[in-house]
C-alpha positions in Angstrom: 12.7 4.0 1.2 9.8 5.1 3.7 7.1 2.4 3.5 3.6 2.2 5.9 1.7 -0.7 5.6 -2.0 -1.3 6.6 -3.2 -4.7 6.9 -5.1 -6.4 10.0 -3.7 -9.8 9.4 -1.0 -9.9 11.6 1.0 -13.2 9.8 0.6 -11.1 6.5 1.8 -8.1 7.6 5.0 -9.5 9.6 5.3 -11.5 6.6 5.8 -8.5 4.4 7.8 -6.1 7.1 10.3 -9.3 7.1 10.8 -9.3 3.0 10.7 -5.2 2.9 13.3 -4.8 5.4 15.2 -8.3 3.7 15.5 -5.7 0.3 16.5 -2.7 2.5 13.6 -1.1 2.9 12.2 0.7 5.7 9.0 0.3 7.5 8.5 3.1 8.8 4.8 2.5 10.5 2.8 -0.6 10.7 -1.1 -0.6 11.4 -4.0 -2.5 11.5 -6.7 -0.8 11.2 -7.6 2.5 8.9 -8.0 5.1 11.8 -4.2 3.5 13.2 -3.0 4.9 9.8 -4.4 8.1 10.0 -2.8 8.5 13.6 0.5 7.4 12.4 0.9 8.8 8.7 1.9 12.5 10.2 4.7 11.0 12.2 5.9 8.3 9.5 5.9 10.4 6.5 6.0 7.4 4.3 7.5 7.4 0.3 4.9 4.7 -0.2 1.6 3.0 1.4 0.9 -0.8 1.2 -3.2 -0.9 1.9 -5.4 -3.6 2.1 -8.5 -2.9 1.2 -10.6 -5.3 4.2 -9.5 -3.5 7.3 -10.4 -3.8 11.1 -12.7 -0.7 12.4 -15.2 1.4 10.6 -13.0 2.8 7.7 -12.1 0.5 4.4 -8.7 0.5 2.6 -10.2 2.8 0.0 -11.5 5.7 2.2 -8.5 5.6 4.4 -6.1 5.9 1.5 -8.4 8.9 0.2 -8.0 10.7 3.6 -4.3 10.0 3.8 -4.0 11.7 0.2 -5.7 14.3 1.1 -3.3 15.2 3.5 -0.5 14.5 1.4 -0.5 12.9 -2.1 1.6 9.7 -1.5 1.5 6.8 -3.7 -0.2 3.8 -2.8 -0.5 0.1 -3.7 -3.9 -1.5 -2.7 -4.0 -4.9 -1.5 -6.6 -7.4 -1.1 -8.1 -10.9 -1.5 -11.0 -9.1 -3.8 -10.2 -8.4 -7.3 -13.4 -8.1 -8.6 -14.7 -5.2 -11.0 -16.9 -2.8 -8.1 -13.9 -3.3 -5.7 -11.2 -1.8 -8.7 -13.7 0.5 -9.7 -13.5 2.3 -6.1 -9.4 1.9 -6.0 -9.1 3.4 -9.1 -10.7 6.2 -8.5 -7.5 7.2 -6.3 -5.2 6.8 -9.5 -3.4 3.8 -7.0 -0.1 2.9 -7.9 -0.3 -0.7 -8.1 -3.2 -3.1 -7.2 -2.0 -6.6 -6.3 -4.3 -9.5 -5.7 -4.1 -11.9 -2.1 -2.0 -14.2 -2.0 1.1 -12.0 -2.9 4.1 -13.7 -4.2 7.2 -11.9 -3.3 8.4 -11.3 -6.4 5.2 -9.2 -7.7 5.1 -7.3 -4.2 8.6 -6.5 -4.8 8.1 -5.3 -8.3 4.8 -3.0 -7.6 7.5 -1.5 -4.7 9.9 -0.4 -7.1 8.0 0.7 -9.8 5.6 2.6 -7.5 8.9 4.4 -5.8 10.8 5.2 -8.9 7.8 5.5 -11.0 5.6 8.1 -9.1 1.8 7.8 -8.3 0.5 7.1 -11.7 1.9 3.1 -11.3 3.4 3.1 -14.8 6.3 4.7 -14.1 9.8 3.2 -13.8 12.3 2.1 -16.8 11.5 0.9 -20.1 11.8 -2.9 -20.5 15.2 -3.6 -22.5 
């Protein structure tokens, strides 16, 4: 699958393009700021989004996942080092996904993946636990 992911920490994200691509995975664009992602999500055309919320330039994880839905409704896991209440409140106003908390463990990240690309955009998706 198609995945874009937005984060400005370079370490993270090379981290995360290495285990993606490790569980064959495409990542199809890679950016670090919000108004990078708007520029690229035309051309990528992404399945799924990986956002952090704290971003580089003048537009937030949040707003730039609204405007990339807007264009198209893709579903989109929000990432950050903030879990508190106001910052959920705002993510979940764009029916996310998946919302994981810094530091990710593989294991979660590769989880949220899966059940955000074979479950849809409402993050409860996916197969029934046997």
């Amino acid at each position: 699958m198609r995945i874009m992911h937005v984060e400005d920490e370079m370490i993270v994200s090379m981290a995360v393009r290495s285990l993606l691509e490790k569980h064959g995975h495409t990542v199809c664009a890679q950016t670090g700021s919000g108004e990078a992602a708007l520029e690229a999500f035309a051309d990528a055309r992404p399945d799924l989004v990986l956002m952090d919320i704290m971003l580089g330039g003048k537009l937030d994880g949040i707003e730039t996942a609204a405007r990339l839905k807007a264009v198209r409704d893709v579903p989109v896991i929000f990432i950050s080092a903030y879990g508190d209440d106001k910052t959920r409140a705002r993510a979940e106003v764009l029916r996310p996904a998946g919302f994981l908390v810094k530091p990710l463990d593989a294991p979660g990240l590769l989880r949220a993946v899966a059940q955000a690309l074979g479950g849809g955009n409402g993050g409860a998706g996916g197969p029934a636990p046997a």
